[in-house]
MIRO-434244 format. One line per field, with one value per residue (C-alpha): x, y, z; residue in one letter; residue number from 1. Coordinates in Angstrom, 3 decimals, padded with zeros to 6 digits. Each point is the difference from the previous one (the first is absolute). Layout:
BEGIN
c1 <- X|...
c2 <- Y|...
c3 <- Z|...
residu <- a|...
num <- NUM|...
% end
This chain:
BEGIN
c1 <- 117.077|-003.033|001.701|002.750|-001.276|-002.777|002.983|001.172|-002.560|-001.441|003.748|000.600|-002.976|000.825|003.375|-001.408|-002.460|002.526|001.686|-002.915|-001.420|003.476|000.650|002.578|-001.232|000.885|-000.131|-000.295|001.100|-001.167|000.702|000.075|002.786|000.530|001.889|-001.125|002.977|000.543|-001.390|002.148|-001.246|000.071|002.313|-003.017|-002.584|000.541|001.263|-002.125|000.249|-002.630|-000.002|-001.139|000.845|001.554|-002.149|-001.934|-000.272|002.643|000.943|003.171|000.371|-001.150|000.876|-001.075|000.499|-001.593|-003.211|-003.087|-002.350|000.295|-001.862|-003.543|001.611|002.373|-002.596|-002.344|003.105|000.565|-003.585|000.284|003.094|-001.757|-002.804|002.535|001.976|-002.988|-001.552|003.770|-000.406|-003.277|000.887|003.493|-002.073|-002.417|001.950|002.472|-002.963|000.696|-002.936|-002.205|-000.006|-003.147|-003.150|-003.454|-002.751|-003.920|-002.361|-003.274|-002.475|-003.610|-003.551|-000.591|-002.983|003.209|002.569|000.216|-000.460|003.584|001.236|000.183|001.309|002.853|001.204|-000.057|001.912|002.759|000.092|000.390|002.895|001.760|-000.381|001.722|002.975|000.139|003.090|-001.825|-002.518|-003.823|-001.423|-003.658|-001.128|-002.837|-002.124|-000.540|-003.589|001.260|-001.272|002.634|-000.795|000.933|002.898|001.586|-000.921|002.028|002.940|-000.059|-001.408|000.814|003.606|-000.774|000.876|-002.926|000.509|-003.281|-000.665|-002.922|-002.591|001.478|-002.856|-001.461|-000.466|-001.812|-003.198|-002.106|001.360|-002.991|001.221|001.279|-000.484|-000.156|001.814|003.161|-000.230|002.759|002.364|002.093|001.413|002.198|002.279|001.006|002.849|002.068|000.345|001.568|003.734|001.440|-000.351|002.182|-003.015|-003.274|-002.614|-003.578|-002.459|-004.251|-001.309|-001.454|003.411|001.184|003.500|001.242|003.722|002.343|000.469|002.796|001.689|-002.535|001.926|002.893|-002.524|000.560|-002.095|-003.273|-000.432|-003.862|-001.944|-002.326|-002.998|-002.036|002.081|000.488|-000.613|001.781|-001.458|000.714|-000.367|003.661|002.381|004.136|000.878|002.747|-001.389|001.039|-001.299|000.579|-002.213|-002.694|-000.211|-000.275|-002.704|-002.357|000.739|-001.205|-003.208|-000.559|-000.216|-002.012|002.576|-002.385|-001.334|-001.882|-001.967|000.439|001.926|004.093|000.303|-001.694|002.440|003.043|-000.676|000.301|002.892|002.081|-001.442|003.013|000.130|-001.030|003.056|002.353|002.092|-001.111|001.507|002.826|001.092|003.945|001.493|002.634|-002.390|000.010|-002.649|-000.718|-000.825|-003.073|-003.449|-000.845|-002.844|-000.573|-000.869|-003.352|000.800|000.055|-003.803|-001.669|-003.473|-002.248|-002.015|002.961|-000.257|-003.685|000.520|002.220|-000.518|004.130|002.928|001.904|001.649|003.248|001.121|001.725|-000.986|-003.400|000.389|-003.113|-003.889|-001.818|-003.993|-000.862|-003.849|-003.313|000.303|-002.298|001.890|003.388|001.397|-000.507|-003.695|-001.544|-002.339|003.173|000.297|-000.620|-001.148|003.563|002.250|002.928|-001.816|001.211|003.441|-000.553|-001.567|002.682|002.659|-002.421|-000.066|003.328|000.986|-002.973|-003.107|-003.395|-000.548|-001.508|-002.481|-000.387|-002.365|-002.546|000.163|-000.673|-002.955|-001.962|000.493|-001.860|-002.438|-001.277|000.154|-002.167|-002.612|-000.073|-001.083|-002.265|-001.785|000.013|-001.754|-002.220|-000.729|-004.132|-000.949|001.967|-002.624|-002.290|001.495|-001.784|-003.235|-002.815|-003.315|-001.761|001.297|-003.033|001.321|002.581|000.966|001.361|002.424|000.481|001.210|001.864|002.289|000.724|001.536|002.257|001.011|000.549|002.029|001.980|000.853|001.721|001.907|000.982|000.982|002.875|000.786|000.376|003.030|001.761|000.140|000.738|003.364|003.518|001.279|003.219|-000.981|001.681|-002.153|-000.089|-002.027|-002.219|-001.510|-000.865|-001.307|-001.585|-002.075|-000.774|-001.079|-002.479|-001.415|-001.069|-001.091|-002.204|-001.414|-001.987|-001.325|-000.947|-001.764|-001.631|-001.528|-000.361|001.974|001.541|003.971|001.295|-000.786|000.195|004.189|000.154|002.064|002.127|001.053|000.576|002.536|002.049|-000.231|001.805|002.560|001.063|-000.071|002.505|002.154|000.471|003.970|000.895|-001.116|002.437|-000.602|-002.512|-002.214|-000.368|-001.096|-002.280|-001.904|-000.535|-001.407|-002.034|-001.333|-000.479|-002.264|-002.131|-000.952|-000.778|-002.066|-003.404|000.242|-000.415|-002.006|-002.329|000.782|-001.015|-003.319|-000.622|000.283|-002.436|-002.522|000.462|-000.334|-003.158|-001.654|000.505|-001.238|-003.293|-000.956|000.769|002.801|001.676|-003.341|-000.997|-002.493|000.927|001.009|000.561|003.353|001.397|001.463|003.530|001.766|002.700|002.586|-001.313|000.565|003.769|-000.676
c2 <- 077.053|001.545|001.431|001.499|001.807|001.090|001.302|002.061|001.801|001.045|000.743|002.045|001.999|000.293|001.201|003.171|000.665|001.024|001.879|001.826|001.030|001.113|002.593|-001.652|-001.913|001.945|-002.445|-004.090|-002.146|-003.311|-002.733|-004.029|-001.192|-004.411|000.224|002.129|000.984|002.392|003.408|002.526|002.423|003.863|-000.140|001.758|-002.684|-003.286|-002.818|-001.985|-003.263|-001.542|-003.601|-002.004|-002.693|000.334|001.714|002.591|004.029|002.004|003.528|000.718|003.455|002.711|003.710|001.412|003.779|002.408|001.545|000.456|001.136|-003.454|-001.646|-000.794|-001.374|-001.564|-001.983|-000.322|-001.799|-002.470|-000.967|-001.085|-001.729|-001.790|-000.891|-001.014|-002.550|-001.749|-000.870|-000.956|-001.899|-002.071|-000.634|-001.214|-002.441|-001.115|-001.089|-001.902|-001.421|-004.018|-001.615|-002.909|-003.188|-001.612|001.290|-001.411|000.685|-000.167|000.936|001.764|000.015|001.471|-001.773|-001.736|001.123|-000.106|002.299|002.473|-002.809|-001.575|003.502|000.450|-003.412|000.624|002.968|-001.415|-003.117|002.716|001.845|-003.145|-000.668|003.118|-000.095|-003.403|002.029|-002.488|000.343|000.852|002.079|-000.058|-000.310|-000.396|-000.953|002.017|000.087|003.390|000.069|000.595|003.444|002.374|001.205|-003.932|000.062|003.222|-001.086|-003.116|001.931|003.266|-001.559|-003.408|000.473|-003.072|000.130|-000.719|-001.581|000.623|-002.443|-001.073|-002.886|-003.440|-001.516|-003.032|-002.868|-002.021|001.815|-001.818|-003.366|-001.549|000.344|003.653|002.020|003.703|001.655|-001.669|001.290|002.527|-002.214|-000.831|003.558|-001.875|-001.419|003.807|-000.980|-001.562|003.390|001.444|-000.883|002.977|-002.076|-003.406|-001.668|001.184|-001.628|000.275|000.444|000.095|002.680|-002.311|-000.896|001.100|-000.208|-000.315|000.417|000.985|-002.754|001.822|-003.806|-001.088|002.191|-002.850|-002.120|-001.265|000.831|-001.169|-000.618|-001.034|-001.231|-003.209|000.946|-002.884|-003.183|-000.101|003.248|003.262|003.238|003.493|002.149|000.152|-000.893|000.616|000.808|000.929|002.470|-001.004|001.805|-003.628|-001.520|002.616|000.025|-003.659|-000.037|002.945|-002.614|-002.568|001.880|000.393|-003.665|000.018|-002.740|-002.118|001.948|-001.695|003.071|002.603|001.838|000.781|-002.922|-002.469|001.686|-000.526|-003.321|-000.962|002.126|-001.294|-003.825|-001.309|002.229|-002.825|-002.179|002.578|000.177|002.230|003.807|000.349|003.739|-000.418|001.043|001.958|001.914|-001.083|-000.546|-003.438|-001.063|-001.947|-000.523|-000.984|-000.897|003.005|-001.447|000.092|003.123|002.506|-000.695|-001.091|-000.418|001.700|-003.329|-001.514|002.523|-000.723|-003.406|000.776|003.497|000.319|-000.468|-003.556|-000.148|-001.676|000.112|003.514|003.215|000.764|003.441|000.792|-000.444|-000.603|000.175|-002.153|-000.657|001.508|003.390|001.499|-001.462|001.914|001.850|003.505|-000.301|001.237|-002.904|-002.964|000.353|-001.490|-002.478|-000.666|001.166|000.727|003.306|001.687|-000.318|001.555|003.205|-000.201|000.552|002.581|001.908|000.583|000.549|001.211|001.328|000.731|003.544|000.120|-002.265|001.874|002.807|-002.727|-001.887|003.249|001.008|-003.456|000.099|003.714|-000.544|-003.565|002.106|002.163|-002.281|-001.846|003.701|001.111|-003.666|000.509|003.593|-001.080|-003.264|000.859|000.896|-002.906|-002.214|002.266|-000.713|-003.053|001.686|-001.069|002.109|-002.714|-003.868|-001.715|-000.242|-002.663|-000.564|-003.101|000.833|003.284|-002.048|-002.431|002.945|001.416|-003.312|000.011|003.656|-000.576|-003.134|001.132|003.454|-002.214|-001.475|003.169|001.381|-002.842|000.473|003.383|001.031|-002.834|001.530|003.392|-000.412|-000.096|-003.026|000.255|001.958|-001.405|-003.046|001.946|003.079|-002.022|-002.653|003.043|002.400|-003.441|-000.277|003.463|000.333|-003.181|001.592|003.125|-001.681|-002.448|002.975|001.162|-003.424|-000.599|003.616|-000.302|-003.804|000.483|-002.710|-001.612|001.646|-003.267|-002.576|002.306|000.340|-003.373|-000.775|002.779|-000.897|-003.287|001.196|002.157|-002.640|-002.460|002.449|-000.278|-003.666|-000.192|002.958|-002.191|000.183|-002.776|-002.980|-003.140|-000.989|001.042|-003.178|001.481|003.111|-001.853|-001.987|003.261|001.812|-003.664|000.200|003.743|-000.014|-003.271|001.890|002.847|-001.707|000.013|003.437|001.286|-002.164|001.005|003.645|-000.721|-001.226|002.511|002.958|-002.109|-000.305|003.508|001.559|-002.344|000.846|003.835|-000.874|-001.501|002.729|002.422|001.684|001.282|001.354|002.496|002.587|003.535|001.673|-003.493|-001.299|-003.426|-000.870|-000.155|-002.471|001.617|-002.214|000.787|003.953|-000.314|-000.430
c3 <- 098.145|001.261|003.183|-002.097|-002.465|002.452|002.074|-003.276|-000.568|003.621|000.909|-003.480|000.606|003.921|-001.162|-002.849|002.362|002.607|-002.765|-001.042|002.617|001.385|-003.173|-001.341|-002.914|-003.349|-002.647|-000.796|-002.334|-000.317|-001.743|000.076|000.713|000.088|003.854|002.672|001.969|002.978|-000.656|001.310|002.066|000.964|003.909|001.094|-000.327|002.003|-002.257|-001.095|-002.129|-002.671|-000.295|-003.095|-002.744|-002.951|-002.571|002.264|-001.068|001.566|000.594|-002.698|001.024|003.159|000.050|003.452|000.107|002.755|-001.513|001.984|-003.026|-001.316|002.831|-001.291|-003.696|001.828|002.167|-003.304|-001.441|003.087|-000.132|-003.919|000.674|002.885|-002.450|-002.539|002.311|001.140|-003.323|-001.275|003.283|-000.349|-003.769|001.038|002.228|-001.950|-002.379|001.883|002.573|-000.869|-001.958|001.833|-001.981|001.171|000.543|001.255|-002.417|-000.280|-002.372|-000.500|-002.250|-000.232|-001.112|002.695|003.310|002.551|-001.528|002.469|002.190|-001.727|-000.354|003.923|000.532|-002.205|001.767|003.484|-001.046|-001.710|002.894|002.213|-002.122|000.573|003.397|000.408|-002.276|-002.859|-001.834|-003.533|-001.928|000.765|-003.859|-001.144|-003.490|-000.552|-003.123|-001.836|000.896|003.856|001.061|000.236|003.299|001.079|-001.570|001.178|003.908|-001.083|-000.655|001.907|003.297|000.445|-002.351|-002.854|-003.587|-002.185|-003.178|-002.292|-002.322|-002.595|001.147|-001.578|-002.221|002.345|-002.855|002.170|000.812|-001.902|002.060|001.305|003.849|-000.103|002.498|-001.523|003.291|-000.977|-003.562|000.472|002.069|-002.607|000.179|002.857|-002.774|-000.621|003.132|-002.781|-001.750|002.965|-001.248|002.042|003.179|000.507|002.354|-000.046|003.059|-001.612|002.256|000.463|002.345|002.342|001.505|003.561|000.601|003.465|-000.516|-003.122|-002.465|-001.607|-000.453|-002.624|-002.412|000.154|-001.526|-003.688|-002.900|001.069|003.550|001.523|003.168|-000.694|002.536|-002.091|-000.017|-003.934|-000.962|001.317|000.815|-002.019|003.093|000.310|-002.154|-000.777|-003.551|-002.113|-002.737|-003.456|-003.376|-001.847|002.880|-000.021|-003.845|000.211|002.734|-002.702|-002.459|001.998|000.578|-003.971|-000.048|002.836|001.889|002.362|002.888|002.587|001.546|-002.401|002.113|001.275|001.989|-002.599|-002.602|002.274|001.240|-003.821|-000.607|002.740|000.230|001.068|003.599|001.773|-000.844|001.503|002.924|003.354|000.105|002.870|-000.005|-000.980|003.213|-002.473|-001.229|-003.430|-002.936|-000.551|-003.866|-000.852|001.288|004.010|001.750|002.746|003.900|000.831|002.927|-003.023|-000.944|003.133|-000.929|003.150|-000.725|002.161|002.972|000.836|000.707|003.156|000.249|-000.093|-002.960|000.086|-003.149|000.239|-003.403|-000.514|001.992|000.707|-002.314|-002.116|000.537|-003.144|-000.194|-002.857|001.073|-000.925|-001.545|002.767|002.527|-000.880|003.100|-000.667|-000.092|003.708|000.401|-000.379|003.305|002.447|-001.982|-001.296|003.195|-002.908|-001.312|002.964|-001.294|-002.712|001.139|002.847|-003.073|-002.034|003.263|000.505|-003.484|-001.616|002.490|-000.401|-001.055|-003.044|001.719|003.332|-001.258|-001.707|003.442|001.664|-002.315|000.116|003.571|000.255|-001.846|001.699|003.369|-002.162|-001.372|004.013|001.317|-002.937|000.605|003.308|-000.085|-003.282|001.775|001.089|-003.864|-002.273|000.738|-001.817|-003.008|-000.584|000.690|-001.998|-000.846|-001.309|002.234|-001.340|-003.973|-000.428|004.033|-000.892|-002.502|002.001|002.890|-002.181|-001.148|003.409|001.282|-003.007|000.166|003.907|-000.607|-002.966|001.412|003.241|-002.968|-001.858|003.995|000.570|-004.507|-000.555|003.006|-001.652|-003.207|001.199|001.901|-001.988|-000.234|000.580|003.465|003.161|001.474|003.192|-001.783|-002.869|002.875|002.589|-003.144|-000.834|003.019|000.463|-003.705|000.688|002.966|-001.279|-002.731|001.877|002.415|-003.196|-000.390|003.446|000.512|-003.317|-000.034|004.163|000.267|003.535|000.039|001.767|-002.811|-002.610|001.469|000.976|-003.357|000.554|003.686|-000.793|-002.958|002.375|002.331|-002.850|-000.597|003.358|000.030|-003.304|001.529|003.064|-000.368|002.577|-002.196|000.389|-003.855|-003.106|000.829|003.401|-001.201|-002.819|002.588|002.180|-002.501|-001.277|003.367|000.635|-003.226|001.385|003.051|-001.864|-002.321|001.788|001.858|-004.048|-000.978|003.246|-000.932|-003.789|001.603|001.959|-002.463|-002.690|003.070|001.008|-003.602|-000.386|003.189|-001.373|-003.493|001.855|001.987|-002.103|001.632|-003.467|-000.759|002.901|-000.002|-000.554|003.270|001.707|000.819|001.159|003.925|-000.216|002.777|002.014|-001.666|-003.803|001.258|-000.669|-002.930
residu <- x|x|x|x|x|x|x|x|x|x|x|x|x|x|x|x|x|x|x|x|x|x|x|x|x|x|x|x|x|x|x|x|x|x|x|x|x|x|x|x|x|x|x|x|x|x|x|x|x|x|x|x|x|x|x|x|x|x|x|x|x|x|x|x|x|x|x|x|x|x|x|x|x|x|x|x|x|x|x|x|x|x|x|x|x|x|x|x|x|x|x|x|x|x|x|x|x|x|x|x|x|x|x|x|x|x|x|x|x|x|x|x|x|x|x|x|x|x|x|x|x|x|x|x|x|x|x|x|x|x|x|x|x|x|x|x|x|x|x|x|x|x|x|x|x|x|x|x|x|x|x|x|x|x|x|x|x|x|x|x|x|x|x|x|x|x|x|x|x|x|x|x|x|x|x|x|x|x|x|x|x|x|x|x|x|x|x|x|x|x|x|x|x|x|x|x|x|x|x|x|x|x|x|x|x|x|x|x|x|x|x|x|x|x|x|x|x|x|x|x|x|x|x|x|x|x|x|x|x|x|x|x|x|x|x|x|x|x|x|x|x|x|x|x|x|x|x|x|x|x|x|x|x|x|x|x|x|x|x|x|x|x|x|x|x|x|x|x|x|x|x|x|x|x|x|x|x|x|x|x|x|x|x|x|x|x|x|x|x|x|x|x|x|x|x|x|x|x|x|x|x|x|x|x|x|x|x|x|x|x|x|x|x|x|x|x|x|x|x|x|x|x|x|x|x|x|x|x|x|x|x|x|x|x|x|x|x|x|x|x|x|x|x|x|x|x|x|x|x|x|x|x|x|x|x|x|x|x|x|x|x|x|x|x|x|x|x|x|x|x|x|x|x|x|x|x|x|x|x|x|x|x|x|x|x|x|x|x|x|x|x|x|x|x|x|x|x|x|x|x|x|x|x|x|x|x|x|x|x|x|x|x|x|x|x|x|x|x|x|x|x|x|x|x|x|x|x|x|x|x|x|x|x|x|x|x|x|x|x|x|x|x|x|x|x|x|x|x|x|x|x|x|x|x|x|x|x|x|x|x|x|x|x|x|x|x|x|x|x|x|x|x|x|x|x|x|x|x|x|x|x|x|x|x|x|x|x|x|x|x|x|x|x|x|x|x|x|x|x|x|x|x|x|x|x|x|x|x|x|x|x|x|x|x|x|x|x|x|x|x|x|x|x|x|x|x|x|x|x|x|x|x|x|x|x|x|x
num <- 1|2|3|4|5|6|7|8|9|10|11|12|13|14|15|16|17|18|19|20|21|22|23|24|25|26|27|28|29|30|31|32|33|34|35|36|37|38|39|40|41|42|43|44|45|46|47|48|49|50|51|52|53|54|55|56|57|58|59|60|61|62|63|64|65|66|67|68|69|70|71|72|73|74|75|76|77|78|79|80|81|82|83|84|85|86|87|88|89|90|91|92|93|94|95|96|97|98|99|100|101|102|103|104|105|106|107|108|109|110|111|112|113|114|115|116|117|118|119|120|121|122|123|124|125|126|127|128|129|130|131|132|133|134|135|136|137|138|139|140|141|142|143|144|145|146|147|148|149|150|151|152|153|154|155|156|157|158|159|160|161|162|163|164|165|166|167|168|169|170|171|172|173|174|175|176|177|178|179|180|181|182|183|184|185|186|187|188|189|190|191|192|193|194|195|196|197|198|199|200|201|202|203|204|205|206|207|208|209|210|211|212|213|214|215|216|217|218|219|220|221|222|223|224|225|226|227|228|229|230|231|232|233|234|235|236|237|238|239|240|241|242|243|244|245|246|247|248|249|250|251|252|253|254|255|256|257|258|259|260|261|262|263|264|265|266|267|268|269|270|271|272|273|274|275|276|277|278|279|280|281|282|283|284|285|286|287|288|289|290|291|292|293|294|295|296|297|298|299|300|301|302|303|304|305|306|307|308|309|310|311|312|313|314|315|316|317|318|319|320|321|322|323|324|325|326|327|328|329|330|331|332|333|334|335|336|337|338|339|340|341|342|343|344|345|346|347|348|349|350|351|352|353|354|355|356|357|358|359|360|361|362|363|364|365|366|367|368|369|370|371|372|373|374|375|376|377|378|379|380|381|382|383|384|385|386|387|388|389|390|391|392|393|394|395|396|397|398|399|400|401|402|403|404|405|406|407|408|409|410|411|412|413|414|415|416|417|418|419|420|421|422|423|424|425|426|427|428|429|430|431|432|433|434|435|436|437|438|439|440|441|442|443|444|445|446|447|448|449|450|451|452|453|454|455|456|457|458|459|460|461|462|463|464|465|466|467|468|469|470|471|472|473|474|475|476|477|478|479|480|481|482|483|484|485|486|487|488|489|490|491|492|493|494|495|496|497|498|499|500|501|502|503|504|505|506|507|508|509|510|511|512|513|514|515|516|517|518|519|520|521|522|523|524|525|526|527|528|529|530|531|532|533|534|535|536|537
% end
């Protein structure tokens, strides 16, 4: 369809153009006609044939008479017609482009410290989908409080329909073992409502997928993976929307039906008790919908839990087709410090990076990472009158509580050195660029402590080089299994035990050997020996 009526209009306007421009065009009638037929043609122009289905404009009539003055409204006319026949054109195919009956859906929500967090997630496991080429539409439930800037990226960039929807009232906040960031999870039962789709696959945004899934859409009305033994996990799930059903399930929630956690899958579980007693999914090799409820195999929800224990997938039960991270908030993938302490992060940012990148991250990367150069050079350059600052006019009034302080300042600005970086980077920043902005952040940071306190650099960065040094040991990617890897690091952290706690003692005798001879107090004009090593920084 596309091809033809694209050949209409680029040949129609091909064909007036010739005629205007030749001085031949004296008048046009046009109207739309149901059958396009041959349009005959002046013996001086070559022949020329428009092809299209039934239903297309057409030219009805053509007088062609010699008269050059009627060039430029002649060409004016051929470029309205063009205009004309390519809107007819895109209409014609938009409305007769065939409608997807599935879709994969998430939702969003706001009110919780790790929405943009979510909000990034969510687009890199859409855009992961439509790079596979699923067979259906990329949908996210998003509550009305969503920022509208979100929601237009959503559709204009990564090509989703958002559904907006208002926050369904949690009635079990006030349970005694509620956890408030799953107060607005109940928005997930908004799925049901979706009754212009035949099979809808709910999904969290923590879920990789490594290959389309486009057969879980031959699943029944209620189709889940049991990750626990009795209980089965919301992070994916097949469902047919019904109105009756979702009417039932906000009736449900007036009564406040038993919920174990307060939360989707508490609400679910209850809903659907009887999951457990069903038979395993097996894709129809016909293609067809099954009817009922199934149990989903394990290889759609494979809990990264699984992975670290032989650093490889072995799932025999169903293909090995979506990751789920169902562990410690903190630990989900996006975040830059996840790895390499769980090797599966670097999946994730593998699939943000070719779907998604980092550039509206790049420029706060670049900007931290000036201005730690900075404060290394200004340190550097400053370095002979910082320790002036703790210079005291009067040492003999309260020495002891004077000293007191300066061990805590000293030990509490090494702290703040290796806290504040940290906090600084964007979360959801490649590992790659948060653990390098990471250590350079630390360093500059611990150059003010060790010119201002006159501190020994080596201890004082003894923590640090034994981090990067445990990076290195967890990146290691030739373990044989994850209790390999757990005993290296076990054992990497033993050894490394007393070269920081030698360090620690070092810098405590260092600072108190300064404190005693009154090295943070010097006379005006006076200045302290620097070693040759202490001069880099």
């Amino acid at each position: 369809m596309l091809a033809s009526t694209a050949g209409v209009s680029w040949r129609s306007f091909y064909l007036f153009l010739r005629l205007s421009l030749s001085g031949r065009l004296r008048g046009l009638e046009w109207l739309l006609l149901p059958n396009l037929g041959d349009l005959p043609l002046p013996s001086a122009l070559p022949p020329l044939r428009l092809l299209a289905p039934a239903g297309c404009s057409a030219v009805r009539r053509l007088e062609v008479t010699e008269m050059g003055s009627g060039r430029p409204l002649g060409l004016l006319v051929a470029l309205l017609l063009a205009a004309v026949m390519a809107f007819v054109a895109a209409q014609e195919v938009a409305t007769t482009a065939p409608r997807r009956r599935n879709a994969y859906a998430a939702m969003m929500y706001m009110g919780t410290p790790r929405d943009y967090e979510f909000y990034v997630a969510t687009r890199v496991m859409m855009r992961s989908l439509a790079r596979l080429g699923v067979d259906a539409d990329l949908v996210v439930i998003a509550s009305v409080d969503v920022p509208k800037r979100w929601v237009q990226t959503l559709q204009e960039e990564d090509g989703v329909k958002v559904v907006s929807v208002e926050n369904l009232k949690n009635p079990y906040e006030n349970q005694g073992n509620f956890n408030t960031r799953f107060k607005l999870t109940l928005n997930k039962l908004y799925a049901w409502s979706l009754v212009s789709y035949d099979r809808v696959v709910m999904l969290d945004s923590d879920n990789i997928f490594l290959q389309r899934t486009d057969e879980l859409f031959q699943c029944g009305q209620f189709c889940a993976v049991f990750i626990n033994p009795c209980i089965f996990h919301t992070g994916l799930f097949v469902l047919q929307p019904s109105m009756k059903v979702f009417k039932d399930m906000l009736h449900e929630l007036e009564i406040v039906r038993d919920n174990p956690d307060g939360a989707d899958q508490g609400f679910l579980a209850s809903y659907f008790s009887d999951l457990l007693d069903q038979p395993m999914f097996h894709p129809p090799s016909n293609g067809t919908k099954l009817i009922g409820s199934y149990r989903l195999p394990l290889g759609y929800q494979m809990d990264a839990s699984y992975y670290y224990l032989k650093l490889r997938w072995s799932i025999p039960c169903g293909p090995n087709s979506v990751i789920t991270f169902p562990s410690a908030p903190w630990l989900k993938p996006w975040y830059w410090w996840s790895w390499p302490v769980l090797p599966l992060g670097l999946a994730w940012h593998e699939q943000r990076r070719e779907n998604l990148g980092y550039g509206s991250e790049l420029p706060v990367l670049l900007i931290q990472a000036v201005m730690y150069i900075g404060i290394m050079a200004i340190t550097r350059l400053a370095r002979p009158g910082l320790s002036k600052l703790c210079y005291n006019r009067r040492p003999e009034k309260s020495i002891t509580i004077l000293h007191t302080t300066l061990k805590i300042a000293a030990f509490w600005s090494i702290l703040a050195a290796y806290a504040v970086p940290f906090f600084l980077i964007p979360r959801t920043v490649h590992p790659l660029f948060g653990w390098s902005l990471y250590m350079l952040g630390v360093a500059s940071l611990l150059s003010i402590v060790i010119n201002a306190f006159l501190l020994p650099p080596l201890p004082v960065l003894t923590v640090l080089l034994g981090m990067l040094g445990s990076l290195f040991v967890m990146a290691f990617p030739w373990y044989s299994d994850g209790v390999v890897r757990a005993l290296v690091v076990f054992a990497y952290a033993f050894c490394c035990s007393p070269i920081v706690w030698s360090s620690l003692m070092k810098v405590i005798v260092s600072l108190q050997n300064l404190v005693e001879r009154d090295a943070f107090f010097p006379r005006l004009g006076e200045s302290t020996e620097m070693s040759e090593f202490n001069k880099l920084y």
